[in-house]
PAMI-484115 format. One line per field, with one value per residue (C-alpha): x, y, z negated; residue number from 0; residue in one letter. Coordinates in steps of 0.25 Angstrom, whole numbers, plus 5000, padded with zeros to 4 digits. Last residue first. Layout:
BEGIN
east: (X | ...) $
north: (Y | ...) $
up: (Z | ...) $
n: (NUM | ...) $
res: (A | ...) $
//
This chain:
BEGIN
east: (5569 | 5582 | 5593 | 5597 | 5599 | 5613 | 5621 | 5632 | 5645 | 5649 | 5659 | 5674 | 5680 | 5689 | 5682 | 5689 | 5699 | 5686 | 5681 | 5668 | 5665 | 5659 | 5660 | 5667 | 5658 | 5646 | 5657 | 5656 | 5671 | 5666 | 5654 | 5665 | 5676 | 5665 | 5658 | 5673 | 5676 | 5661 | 5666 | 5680 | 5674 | 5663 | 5674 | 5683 | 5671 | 5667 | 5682 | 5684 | 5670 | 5675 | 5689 | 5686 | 5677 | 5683 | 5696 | 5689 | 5685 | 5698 | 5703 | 5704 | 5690 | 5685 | 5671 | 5661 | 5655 | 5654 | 5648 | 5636 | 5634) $
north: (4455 | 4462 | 4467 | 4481 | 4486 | 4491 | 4501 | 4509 | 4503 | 4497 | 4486 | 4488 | 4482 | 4494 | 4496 | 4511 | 4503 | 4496 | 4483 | 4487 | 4500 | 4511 | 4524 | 4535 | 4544 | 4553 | 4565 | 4575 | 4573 | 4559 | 4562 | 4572 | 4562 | 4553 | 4563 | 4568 | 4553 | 4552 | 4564 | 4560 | 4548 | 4553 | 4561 | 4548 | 4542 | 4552 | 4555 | 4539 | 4540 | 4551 | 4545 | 4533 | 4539 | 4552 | 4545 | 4536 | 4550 | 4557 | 4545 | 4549 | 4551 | 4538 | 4538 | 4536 | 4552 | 4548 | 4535 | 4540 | 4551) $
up: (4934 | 4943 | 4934 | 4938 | 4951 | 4952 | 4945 | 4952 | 4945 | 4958 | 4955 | 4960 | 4972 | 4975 | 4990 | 4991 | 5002 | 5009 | 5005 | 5005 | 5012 | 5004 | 5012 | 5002 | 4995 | 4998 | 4992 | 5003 | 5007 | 5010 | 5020 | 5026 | 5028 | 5036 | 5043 | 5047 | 5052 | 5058 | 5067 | 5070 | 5075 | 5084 | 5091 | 5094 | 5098 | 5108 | 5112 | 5117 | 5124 | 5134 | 5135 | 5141 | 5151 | 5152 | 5156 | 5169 | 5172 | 5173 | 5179 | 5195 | 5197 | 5201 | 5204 | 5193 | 5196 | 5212 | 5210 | 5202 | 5213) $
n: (68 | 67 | 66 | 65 | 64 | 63 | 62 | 61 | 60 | 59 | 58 | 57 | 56 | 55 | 54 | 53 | 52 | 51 | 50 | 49 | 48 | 47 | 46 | 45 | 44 | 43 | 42 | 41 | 40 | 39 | 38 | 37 | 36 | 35 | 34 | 33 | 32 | 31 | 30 | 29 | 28 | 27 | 26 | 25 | 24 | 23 | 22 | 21 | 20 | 19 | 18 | 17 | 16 | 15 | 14 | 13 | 12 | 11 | 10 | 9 | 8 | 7 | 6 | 5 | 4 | 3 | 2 | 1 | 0) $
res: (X | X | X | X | X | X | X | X | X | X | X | X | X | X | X | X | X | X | X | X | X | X | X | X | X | X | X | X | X | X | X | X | X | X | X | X | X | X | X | X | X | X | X | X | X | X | X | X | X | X | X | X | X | X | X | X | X | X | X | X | X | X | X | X | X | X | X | X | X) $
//
């Protein structure tokens, strides 16, 4: 029975299996780019990436641990 579904069947199948995983990960990536825009729309900010374009090299001015002792 096995034989008979991996039979050649013209290309139609050999097609599903290239094109079956290509449309997965392209849908997985049209939904993770909306998550993406959506999370920034909301206001949590911009994903810090050093070295990135926003990356301006600036100090932090968000207070650390003080002095230890």
């Amino acid at each position: 029975m096995t034989g008979a579904l991996l039979a050649h069947q013209g290309g139609w199948d050999e097609l599903l299996l290239v094109a079956a995983p290509v449309v997965v990960i392209a849908v997985l990536l049209v939904i993770a780019d909306r998550r993406a825009k959506r999370a920034l729309d909301r206001g949590r900010g911009e994903p810090s990436v050093p070295g990135s374009a926003g990356d301006l090299g600036e100090p932090d001015d968000t207070p650390g641990p003080g002095p230890a002792g």
